[in-house]
C-alpha positions in Angstrom: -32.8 26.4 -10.2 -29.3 25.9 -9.3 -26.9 26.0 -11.9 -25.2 22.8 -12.9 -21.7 23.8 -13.6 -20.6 20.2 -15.3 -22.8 20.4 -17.3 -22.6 24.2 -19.0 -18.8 24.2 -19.2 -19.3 20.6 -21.3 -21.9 22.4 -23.9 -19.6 25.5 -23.9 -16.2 23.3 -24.7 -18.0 21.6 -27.1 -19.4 24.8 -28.9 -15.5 26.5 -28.5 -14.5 23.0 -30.5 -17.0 23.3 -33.2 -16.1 26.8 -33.6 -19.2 28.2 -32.3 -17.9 31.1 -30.7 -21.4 33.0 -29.9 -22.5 30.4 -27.9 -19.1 29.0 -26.1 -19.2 32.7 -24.6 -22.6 32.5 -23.5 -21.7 29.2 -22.1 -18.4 30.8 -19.8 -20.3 33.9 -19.1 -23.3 31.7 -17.0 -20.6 30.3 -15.7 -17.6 33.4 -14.9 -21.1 35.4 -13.3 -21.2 32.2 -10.7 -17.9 32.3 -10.4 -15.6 35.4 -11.7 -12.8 34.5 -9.4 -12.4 30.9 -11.3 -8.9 31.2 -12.7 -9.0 27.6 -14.2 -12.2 29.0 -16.1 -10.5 32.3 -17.4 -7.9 30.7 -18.4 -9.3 28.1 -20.2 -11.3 31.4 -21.7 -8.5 32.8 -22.6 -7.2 29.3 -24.4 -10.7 29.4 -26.4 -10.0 32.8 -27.8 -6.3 32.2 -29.1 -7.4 29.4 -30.7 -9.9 31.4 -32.6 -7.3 33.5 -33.7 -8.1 36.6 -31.2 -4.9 37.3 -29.6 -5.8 40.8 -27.9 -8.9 39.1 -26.3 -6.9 35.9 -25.2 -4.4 38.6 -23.3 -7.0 40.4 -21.4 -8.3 36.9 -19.9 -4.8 35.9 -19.6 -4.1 39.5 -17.6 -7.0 38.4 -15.3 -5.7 35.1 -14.2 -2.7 36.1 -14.1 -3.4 39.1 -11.5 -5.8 36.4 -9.9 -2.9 34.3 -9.5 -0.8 36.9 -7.9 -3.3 37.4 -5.8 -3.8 34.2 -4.5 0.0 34.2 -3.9 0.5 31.4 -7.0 3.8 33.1 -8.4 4.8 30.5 -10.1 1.6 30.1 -11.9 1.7 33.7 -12.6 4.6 33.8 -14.4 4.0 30.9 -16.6 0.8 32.6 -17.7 2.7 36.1 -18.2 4.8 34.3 -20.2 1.8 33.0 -22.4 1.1 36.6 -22.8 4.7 37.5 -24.0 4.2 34.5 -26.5 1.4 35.8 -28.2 2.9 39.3 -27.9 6.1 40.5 -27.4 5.6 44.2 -27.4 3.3 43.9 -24.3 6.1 45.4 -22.4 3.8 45.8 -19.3 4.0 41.7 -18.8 8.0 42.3 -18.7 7.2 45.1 -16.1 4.8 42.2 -13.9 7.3 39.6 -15.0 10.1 41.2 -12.6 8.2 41.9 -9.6 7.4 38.4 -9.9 10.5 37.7 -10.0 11.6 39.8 -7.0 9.4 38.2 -4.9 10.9 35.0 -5.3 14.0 35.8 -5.0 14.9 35.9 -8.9 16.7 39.2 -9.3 18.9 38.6 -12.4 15.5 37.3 -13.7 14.1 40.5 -12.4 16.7 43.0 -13.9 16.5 41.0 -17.4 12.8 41.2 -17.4 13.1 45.1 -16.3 15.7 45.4 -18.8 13.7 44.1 -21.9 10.9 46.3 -21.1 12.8 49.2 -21.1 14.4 48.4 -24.3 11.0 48.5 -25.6 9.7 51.5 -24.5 13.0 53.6 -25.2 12.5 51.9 -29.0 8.9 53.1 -29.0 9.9 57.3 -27.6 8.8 56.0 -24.7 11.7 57.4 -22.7 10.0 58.6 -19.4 9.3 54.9 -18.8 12.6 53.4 -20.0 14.0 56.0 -17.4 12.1 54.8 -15.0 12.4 51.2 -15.0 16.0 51.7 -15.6 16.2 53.1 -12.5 14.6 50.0 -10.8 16.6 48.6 -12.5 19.6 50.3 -10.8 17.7 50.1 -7.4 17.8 46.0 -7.7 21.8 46.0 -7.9 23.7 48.7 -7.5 26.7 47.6 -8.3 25.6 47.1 -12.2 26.8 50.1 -12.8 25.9 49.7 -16.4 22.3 50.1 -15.7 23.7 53.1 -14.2 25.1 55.0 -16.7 22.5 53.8 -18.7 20.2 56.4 -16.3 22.6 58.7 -16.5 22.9 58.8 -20.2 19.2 58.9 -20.7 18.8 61.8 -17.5 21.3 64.0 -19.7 19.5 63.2 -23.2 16.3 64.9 -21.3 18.4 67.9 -20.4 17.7 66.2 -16.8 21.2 67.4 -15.3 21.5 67.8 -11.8 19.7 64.2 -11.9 21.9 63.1 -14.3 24.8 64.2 -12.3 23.4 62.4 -9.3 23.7 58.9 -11.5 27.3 59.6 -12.7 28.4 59.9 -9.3 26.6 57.2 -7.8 28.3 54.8 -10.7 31.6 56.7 -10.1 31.9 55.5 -6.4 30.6 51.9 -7.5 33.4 51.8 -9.8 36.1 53.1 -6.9 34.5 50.5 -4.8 35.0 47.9 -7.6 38.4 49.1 -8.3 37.7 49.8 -11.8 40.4 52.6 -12.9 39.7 52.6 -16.7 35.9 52.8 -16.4 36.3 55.4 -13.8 38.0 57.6 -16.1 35.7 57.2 -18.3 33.0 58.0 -16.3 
């Protein structure tokens, strides 16, 4: 017997609004195993489970549509729901990370480099300084001519006792700031 769709997502929204949890799951999982490529039906999974409170559960459905969006080449979409993710957690740095290729693609690249840059905030706060390096670096990558993002590599390459690398980044930033004209830094630097 063919599954009626209609009807099962209408007893499972009316068990997620009664607070029947147990049941509303049942209900999405007939109909995600028809279907596990429905993003309308993740996400409105997703919706059910913040509502109940259950924020890490609500970001792993909101991860899947999201990376379903991206797939599908909805971008736009994609951000909006990474940025659902970032509402219910703002530590969940890896959304900043997905946030700026996002962003890249569509041609958003101060968006990009803020996105890039909040995440490696987070992870430098955290000791996590291998990947604060390294998306400062795409960071770096995205505009050159920032050289703050730079020096920002630099600083961090020599902190790791990383010096020939670290070297590399002051010079690069040195000749940015030649090109720029930019005396004082450049002594500085």
């Amino acid at each position: 017997m063919a599954l009626n769709k209609r009807k099962v997502l209408d007893s499972a929204r009316k068990y997620a609004q009664k607070g029947a949890k147990a049941k509303a799951l049942k209900e999405y999982q007939l109909l995600l195993q028809a279907d596990p490529r429905d993003a309308k039906l993740l996400l409105e999974v997703g919706d059910a489970y913040r509502r109940w409170g259950q924020a890490e559960d609500a970001i792993a459905q909101y991860v899947k549509v999201a990376q379903q969006y991206r797939q599908d080449g909805f971008d736009a979409r994609a951000v909006a729901v990474y940025k659902q993710i970032l509402n219910l957690d703002p530590k969940h740095y890896a959304a900043y990370v997905s946030l700026s290729e996002l962003y890249q693609r569509m041609g958003l690249d101060s968006e990009a480099i803020g996105a890039l840059q909040t995440a490696a905030d987070g992870y430098h706060r955290e000791g996590r300084k291998t990947d604060a390096l390294e998306l400062l670096r795409q960071m770096a990558a995205l505009d050159p001519t920032n050289t703050t993002s730079r020096l920002k590599v630099a600083e961090l390459l020599r902190q790791e006792k990383m010096h020939a690398e670290a070297l590399a980044e002051y010079e690069a930033a040195a000749r940015e700031l030649e090109n720029q004209q930019d005396r004082d830094q450049l002594l500085a630097v």
